[in-house]
MDTraj code that builds the backbone (N, CA, C; nanometers):
import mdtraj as md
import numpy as np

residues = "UNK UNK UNK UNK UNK UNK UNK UNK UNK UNK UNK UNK UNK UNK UNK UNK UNK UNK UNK UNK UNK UNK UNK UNK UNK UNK UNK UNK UNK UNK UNK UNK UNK UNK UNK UNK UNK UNK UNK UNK UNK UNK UNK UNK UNK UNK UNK UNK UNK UNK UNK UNK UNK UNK UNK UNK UNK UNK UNK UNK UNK UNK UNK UNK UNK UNK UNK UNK UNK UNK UNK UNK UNK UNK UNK UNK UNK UNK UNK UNK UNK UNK UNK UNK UNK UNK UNK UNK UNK UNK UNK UNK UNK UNK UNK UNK UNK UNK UNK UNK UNK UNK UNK UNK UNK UNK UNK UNK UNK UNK UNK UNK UNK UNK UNK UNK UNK UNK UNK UNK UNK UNK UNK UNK UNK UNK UNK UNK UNK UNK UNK UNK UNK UNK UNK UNK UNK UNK UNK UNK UNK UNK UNK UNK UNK UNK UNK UNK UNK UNK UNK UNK UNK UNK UNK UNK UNK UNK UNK UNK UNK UNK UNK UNK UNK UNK UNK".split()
xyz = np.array([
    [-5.2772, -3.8711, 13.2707],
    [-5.3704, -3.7782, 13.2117],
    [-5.2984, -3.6634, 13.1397],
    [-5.1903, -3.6290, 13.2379],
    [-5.1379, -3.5031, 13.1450],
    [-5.0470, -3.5409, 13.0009],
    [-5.0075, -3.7074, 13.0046],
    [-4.9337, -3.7686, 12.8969],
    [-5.0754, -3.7384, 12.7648],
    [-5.1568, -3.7850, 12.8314],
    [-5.3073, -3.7862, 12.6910],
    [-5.3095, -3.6351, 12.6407],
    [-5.3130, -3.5597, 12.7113],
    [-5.3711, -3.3839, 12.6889],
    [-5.2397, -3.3300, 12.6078],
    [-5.1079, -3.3818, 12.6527],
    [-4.9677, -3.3723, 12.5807],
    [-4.9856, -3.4171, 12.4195],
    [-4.9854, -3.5532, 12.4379],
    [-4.9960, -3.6335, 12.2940],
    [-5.1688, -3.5368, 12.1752],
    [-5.2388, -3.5616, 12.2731],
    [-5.3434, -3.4649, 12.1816],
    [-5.3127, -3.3039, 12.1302],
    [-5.2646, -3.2353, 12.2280],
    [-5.2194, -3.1177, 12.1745],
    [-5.1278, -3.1158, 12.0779],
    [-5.0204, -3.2043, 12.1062],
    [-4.9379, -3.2371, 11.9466],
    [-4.9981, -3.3079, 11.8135],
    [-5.0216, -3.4114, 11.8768],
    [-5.1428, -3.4193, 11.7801],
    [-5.2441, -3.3051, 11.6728],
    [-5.2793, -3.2748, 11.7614],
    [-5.4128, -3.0975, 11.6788],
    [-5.3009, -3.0069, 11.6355],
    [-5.1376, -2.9903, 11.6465],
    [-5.1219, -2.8845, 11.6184],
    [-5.0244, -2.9272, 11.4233],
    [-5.0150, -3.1013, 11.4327],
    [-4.9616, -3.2209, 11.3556],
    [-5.0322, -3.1412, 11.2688],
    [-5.1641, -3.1842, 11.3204],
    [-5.3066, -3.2116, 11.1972],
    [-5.3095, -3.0513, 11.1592],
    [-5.3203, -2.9676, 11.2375],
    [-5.3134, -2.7872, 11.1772],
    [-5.2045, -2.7450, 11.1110],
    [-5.1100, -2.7911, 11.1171],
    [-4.9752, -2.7584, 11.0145],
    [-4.9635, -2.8767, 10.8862],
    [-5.0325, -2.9648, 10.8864],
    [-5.0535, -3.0349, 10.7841],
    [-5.1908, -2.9547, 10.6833],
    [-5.2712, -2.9318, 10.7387],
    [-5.3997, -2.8577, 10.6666],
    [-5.3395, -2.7250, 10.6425],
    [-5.2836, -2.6536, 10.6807],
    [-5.2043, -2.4844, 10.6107],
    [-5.1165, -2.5416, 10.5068],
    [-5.0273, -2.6423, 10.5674],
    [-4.9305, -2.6826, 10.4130],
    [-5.0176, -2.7323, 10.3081],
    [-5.1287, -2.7640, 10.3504],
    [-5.1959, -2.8547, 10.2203],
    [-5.2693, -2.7349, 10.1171],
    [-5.3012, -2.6688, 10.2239],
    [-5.3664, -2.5582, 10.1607],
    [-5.2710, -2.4425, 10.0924],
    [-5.1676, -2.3895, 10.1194],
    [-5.0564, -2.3360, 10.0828],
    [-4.9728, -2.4168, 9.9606],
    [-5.0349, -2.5164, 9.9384],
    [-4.9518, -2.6018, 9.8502],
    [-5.0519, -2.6056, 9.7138],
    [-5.1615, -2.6273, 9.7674],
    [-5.2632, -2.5766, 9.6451],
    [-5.2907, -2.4631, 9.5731],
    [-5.2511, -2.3780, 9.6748],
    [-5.2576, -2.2009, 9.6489],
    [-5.1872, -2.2173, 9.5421],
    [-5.0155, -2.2555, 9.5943],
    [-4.9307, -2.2663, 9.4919],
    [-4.9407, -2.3080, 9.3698],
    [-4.9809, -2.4343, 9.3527],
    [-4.9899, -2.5143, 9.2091],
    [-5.1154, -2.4638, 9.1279],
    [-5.1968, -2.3722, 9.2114],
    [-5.2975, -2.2949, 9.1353],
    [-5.2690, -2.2002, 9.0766],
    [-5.1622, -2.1037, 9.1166],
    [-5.1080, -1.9972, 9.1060],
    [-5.0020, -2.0285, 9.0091],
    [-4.9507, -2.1436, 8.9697],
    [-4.8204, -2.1661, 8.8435],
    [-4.9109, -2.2226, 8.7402],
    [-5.0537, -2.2437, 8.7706],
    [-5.1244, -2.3119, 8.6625],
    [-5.1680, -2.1762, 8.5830],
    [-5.2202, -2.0709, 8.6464],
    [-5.2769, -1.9503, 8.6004],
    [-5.1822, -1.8881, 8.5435],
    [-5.0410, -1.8866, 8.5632],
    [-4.9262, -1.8259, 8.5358],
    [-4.9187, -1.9019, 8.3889],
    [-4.9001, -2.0572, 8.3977],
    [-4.8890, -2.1242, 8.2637],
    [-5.0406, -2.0878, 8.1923],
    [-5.1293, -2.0743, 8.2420],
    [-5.2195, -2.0643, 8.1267],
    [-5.2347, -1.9248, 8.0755],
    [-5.1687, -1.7801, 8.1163],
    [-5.1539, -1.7068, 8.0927],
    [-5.0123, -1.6585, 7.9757],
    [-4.9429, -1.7289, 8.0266],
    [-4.8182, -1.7154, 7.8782],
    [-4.8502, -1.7219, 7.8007],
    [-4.9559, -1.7419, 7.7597],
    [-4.9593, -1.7456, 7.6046],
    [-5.1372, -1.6754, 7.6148],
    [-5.1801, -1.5780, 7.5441],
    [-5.2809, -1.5123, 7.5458],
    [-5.4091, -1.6837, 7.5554],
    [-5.4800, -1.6943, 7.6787],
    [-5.5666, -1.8036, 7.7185],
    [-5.6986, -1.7816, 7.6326],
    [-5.7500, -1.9136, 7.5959],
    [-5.9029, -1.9291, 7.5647],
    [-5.9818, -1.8435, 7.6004],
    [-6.0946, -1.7477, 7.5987],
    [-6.1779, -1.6976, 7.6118],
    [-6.3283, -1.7011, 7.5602],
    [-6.4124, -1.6785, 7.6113],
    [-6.5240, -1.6236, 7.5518],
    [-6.6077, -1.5129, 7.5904],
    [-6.6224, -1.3762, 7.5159],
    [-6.6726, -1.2709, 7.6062],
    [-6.7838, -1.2457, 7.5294],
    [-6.9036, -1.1703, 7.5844],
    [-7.0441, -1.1104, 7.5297],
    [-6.9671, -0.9548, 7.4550],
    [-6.9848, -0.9606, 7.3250],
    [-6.9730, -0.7848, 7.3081],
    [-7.0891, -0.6518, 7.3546],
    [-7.1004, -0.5947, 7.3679],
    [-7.1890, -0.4853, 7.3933],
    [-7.3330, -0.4736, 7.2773],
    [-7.2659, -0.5245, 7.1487],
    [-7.4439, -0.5571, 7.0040],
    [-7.4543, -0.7264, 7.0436],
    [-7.4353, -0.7937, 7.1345],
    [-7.4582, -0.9447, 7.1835],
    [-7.3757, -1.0066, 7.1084],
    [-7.3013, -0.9848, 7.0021],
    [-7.2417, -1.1242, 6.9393],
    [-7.0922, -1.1701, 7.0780],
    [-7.0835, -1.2947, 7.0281],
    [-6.9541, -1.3745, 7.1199],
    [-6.8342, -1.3256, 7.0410],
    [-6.6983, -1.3042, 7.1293],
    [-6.5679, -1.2770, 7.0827],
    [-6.5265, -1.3684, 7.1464],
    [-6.4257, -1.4490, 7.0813],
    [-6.3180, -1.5130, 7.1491],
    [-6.1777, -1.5274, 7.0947],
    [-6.0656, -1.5716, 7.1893],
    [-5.9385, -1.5701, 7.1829],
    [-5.9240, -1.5822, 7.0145],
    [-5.9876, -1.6666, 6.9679],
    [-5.9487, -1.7386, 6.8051],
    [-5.9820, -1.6025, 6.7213],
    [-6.0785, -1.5385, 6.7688],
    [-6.0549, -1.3567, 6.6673],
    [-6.0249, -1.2887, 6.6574],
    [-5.8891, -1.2838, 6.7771],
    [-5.7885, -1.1584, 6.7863],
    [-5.7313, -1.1856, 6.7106],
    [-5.6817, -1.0644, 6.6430],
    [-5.5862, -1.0720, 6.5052],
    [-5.4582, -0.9917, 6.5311],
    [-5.4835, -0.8819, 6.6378],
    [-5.3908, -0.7682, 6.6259],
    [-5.2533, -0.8560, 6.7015],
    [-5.1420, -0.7836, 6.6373],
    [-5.0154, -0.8312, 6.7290],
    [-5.0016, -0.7669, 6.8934],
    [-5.0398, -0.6410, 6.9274],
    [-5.0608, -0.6704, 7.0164],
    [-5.1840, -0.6592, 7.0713],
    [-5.2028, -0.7124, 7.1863],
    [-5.3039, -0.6808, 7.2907],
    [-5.3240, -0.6651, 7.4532],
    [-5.3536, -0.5753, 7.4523],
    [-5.4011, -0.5416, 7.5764],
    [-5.5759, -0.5674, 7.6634],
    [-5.5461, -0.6901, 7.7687],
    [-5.6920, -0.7140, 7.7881],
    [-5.6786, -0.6417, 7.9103],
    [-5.7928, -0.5592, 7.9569],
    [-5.7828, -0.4480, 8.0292],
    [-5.9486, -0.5082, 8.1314],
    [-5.9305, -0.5596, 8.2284],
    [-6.0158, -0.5673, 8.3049],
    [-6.0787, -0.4830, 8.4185],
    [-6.1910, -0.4455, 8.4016],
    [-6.2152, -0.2963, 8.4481],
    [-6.3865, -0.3215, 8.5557],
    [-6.4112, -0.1999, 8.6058],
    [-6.5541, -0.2297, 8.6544],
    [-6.6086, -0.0749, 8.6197],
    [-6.6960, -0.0388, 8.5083],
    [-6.7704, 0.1038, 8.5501],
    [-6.7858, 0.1728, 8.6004],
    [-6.8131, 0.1292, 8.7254],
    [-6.8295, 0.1999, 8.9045],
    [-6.6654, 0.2722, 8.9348],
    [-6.5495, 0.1943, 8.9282],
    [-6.4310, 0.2088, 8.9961],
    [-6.3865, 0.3788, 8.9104],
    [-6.3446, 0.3930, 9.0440],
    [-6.2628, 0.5321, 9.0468],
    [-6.1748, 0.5157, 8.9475],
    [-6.0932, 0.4290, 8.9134],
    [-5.9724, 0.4211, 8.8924],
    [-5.9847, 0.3690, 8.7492],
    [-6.0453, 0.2913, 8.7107],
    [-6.1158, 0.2424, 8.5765],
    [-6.1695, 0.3740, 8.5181],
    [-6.2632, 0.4921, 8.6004],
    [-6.3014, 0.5878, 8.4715],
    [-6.1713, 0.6770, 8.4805],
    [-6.0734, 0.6848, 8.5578],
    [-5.9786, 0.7516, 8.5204],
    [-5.8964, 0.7020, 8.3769],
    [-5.8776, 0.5741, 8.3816],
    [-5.7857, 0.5098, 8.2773],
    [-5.8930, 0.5025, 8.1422],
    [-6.0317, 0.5002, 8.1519],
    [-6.1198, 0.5277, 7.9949],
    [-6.0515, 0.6761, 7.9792],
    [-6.1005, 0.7435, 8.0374],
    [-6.0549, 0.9050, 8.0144],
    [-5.9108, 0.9034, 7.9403],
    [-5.7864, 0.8463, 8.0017],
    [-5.6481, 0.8028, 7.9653],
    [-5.7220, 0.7661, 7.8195],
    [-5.7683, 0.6479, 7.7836],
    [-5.7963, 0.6150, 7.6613],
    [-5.8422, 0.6763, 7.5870],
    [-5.9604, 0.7811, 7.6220],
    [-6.0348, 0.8611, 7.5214],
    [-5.9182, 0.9768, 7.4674],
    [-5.8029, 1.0054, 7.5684],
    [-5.7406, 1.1412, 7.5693],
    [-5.6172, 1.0724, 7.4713],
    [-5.6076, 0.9482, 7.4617],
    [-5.4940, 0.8931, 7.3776],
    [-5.5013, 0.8129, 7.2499],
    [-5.6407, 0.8403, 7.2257],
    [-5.6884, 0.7583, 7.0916],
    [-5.6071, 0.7785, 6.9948],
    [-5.6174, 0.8346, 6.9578],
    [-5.4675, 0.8411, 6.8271],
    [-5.3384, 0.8127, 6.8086],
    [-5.3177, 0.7555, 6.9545],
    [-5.2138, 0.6494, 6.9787],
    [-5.2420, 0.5069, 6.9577],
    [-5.3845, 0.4623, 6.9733],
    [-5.3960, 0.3303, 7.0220],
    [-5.4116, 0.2589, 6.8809],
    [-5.4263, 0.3400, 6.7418],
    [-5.4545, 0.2552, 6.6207],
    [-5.3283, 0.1194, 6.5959],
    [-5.2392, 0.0605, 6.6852],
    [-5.1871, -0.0220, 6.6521],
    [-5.2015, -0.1093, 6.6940],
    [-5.2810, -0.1353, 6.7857],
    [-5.3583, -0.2102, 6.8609],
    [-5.4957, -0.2412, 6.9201],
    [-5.5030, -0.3716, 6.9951],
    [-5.6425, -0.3766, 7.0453],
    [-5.6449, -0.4162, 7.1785],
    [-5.7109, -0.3656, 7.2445],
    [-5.7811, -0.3298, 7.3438],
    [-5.8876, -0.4153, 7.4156],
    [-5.9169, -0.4920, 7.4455],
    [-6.0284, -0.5899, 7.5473],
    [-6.0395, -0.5293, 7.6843],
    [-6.1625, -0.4803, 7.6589],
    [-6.1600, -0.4270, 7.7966],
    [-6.3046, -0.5089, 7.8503],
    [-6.2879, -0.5727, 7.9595],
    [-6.3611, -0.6886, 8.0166],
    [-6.4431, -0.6499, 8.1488],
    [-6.5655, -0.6515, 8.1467],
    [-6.6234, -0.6226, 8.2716],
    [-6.7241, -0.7295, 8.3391],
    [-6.7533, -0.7527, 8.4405],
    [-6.8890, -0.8010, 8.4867],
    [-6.9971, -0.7467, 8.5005],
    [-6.9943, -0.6491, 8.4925],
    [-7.1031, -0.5290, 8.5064],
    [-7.2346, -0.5611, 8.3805],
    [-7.3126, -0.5094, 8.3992],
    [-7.4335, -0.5710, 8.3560],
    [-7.4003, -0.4702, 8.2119],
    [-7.4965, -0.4809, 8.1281],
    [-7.4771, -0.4312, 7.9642],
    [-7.5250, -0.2665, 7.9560],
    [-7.6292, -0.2784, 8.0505],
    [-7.6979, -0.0820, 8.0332],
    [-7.5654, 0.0361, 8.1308],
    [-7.5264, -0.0624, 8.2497],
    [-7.4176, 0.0024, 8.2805],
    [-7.2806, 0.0297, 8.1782],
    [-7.2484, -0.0699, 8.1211],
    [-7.1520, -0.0624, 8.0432],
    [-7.1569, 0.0280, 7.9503],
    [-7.2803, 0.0028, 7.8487],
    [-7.2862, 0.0937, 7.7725],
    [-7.2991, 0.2239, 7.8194],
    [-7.3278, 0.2796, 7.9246],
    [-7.3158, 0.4403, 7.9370],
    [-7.1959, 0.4622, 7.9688],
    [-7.1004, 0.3333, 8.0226],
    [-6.9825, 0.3919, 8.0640],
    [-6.8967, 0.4162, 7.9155],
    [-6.9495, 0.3434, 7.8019],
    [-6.8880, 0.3252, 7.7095],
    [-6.8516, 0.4822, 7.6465],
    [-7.0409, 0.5047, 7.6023],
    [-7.0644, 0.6346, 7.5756],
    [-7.0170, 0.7643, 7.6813],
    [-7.0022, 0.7734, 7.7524],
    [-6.9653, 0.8651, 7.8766],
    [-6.7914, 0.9370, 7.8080],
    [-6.7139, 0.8160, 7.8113],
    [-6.5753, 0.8326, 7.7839],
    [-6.5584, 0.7596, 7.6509],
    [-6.6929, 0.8321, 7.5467],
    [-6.5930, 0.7843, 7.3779],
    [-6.5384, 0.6457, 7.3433],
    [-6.5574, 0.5197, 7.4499],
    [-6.4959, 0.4255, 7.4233],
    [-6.5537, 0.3354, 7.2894],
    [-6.6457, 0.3546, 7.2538],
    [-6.7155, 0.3255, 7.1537],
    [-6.6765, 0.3198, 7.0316],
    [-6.6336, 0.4933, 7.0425],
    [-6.5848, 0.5836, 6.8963],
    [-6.4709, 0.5396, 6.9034],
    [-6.3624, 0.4682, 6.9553],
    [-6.2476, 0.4263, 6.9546],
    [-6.1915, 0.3024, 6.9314],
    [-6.2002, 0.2707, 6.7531],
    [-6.1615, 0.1509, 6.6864],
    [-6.0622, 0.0834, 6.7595],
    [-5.9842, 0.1007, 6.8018],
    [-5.8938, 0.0263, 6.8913],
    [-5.9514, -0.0725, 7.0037],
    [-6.0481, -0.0113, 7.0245],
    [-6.1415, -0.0566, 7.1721],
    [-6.2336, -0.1807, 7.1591],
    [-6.2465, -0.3036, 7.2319],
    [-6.3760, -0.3447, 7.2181],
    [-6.4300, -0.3639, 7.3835],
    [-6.5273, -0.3563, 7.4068],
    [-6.5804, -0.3580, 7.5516],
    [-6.6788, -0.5036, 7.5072],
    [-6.6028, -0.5868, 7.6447],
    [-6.6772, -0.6923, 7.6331],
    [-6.7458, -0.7342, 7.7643],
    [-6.8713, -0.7762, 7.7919],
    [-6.9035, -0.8038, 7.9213],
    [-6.8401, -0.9498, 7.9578],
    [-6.8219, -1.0445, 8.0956],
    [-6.7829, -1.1349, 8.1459],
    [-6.9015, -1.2046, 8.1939],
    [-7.0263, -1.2195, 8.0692],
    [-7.1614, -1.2916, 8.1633],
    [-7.1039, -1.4257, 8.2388],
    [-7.0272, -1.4881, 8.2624],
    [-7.0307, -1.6178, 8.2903],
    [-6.9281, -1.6220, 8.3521],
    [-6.8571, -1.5147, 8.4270],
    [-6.7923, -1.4602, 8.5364],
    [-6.6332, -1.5657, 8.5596],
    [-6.5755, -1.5616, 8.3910],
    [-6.4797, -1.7127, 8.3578],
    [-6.3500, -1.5856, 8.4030],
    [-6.2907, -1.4293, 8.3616],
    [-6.2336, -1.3917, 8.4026],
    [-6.0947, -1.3762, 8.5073],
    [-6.1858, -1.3893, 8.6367],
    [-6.1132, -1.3980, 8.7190],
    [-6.0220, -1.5798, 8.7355],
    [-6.0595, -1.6473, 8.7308],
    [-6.0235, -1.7650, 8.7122],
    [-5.9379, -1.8508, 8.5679],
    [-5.9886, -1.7396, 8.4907],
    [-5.9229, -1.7489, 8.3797],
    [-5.7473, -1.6854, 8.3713],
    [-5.7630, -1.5514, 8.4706],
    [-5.6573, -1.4780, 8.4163],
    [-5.5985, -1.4751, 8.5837],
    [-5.6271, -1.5035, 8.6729],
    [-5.5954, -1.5018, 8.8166],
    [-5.6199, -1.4144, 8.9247],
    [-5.6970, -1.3186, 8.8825],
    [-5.7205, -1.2013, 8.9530],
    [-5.8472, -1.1018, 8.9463],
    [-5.8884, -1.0407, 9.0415],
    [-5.9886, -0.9374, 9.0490],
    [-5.9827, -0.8230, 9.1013],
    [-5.8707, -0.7938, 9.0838],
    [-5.8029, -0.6362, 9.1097],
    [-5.8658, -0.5514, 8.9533],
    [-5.8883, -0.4477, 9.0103],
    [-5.9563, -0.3588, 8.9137],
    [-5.8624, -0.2332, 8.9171],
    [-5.8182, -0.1375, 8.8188],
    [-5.8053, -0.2166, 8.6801],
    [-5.7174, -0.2785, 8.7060],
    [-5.6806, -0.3932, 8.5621],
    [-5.6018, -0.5166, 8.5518],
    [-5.5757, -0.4811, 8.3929],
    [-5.4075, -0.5267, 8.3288],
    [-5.3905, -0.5085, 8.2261],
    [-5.2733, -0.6654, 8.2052],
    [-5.2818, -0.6723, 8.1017],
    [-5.2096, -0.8003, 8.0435],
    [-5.1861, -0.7660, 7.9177],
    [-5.0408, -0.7194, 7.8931],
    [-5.0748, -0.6773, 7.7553],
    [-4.9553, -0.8393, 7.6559],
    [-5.0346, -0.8638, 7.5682],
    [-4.9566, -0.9831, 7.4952],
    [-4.8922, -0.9223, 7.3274],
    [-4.7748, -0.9731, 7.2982],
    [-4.7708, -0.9915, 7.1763],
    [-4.7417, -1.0935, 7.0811],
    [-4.7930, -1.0759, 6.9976],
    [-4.7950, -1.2034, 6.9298],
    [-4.8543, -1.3372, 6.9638],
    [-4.9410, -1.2894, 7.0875],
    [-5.0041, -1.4067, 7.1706],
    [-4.8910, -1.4465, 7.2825],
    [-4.8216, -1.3619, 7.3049],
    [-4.6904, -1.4133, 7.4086],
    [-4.7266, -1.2820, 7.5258],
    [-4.7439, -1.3066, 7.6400],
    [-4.7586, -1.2589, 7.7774],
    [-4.6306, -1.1431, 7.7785],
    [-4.6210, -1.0350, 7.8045],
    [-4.5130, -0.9311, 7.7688],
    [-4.4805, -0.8586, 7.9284],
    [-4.6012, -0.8519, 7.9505],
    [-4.6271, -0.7657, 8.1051],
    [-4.7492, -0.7972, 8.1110],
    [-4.8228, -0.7764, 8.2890],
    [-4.9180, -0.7514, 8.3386],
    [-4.9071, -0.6161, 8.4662],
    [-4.9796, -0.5384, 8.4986],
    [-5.0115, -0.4092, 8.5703],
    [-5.1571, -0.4203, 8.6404],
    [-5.1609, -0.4056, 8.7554],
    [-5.2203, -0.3882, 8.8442],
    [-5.2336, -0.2705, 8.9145],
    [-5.3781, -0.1888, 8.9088],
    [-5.3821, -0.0592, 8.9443],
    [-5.3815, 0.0405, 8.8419],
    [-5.4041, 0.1401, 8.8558],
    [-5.3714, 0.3236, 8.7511],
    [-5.2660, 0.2728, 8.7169],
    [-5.2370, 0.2701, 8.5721],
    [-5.1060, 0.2559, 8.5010],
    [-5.0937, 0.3723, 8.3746],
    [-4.9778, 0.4508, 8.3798],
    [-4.9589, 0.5312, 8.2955],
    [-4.9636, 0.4362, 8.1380],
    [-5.0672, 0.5880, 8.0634],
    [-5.0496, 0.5351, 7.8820],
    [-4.9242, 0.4590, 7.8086],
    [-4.8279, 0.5350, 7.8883],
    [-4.6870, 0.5719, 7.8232],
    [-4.6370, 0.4174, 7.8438],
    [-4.7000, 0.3943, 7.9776],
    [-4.6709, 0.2449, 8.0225],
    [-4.7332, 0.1539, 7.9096],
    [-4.8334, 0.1416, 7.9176],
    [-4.9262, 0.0341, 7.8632],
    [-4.8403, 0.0693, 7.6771],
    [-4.8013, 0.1552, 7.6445],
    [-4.7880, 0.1309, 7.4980],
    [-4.6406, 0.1437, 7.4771],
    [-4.5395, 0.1302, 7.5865],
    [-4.3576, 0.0996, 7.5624],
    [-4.3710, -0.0185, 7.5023],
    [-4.4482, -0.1257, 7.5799],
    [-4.3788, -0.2754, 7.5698],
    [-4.4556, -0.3170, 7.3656],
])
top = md.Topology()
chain = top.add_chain()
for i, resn in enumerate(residues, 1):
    res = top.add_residue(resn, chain, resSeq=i)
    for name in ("N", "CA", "C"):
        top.add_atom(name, md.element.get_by_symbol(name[0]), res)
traj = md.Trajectory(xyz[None], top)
């Protein structure tokens, strides 16, 4: 009896270190897939704020910065503010700033902090919530800045201006 309760406990612990590696192994190959589909600025499709669709194929600027944000977050109206206070820096570029947040929220956050008035800027909503799965993450804010369509850096969290416009 105690040979059966032996062999089964090795057994269950076989089968539990086989299911973490399996699962740890998927993590992985999910995580180098998001990495490869991120090198190079990825497919998109976002809602703009007047309803028309933007996607990857209409960025023109060399660089870009897609800036994934939420209205609500502390830390997101700190970095609009950063933007509104640095507009006259940002004319060399563009800006995607990506939310899930519904459209009446957005737009006041838009208007609130000038993001509007700031050609550099486009605020796009994420109706179809492709984002996070698209780009690997749901850390708020989130920045990816590309040039030339080539992956340069990504930042996670309050990131200084000075930061976001060296690279």
């Amino acid at each position: 009896m105690k040979k059966i309760i032996g062999i089964t406990i090795i057994g269950l612990l076989l089968l539990f270190a086989g299911i973490v590696g399996f699962k740890v192994h998927n993590k992985l190959r999910t995580k180098a897939a998001i990495e490869s589909n991120i090198a190079q600025l990825p497919s998109f499709e976002f809602t703009m704020l007047n309803g028309q669709l933007l996607n990857s194929s209409d960025i023109k600027a060399n660089k870009v910065i897609v800036n994934y944000f939420n209205p609500e977050c502390e830390h997101c109206q700190y970095m609009a503010q950063t933007y509104s206070d640095h507009a006259g820096e940002l004319n060399k570029l563009q800006i995607l700033m990506v939310t899930i947040a519904d459209s009446a929220t957005t737009k006041l956050f838009a208007q609130t902090y000038k993001l509007d008035s700031i050609p550099a800027i486009t605020i796009l909503l994420d109706n179809k919530r492709t984002f996070a799965s698209t780009f690997g993450t749901t850390m708020l804010p989130s920045f990816f800045i590309y040039k030339n369509g080539q992956l340069i850096s990504k930042y996670f969290g309050e990131t200084k201006m000075e930061t976001l416009l060296k690279d």
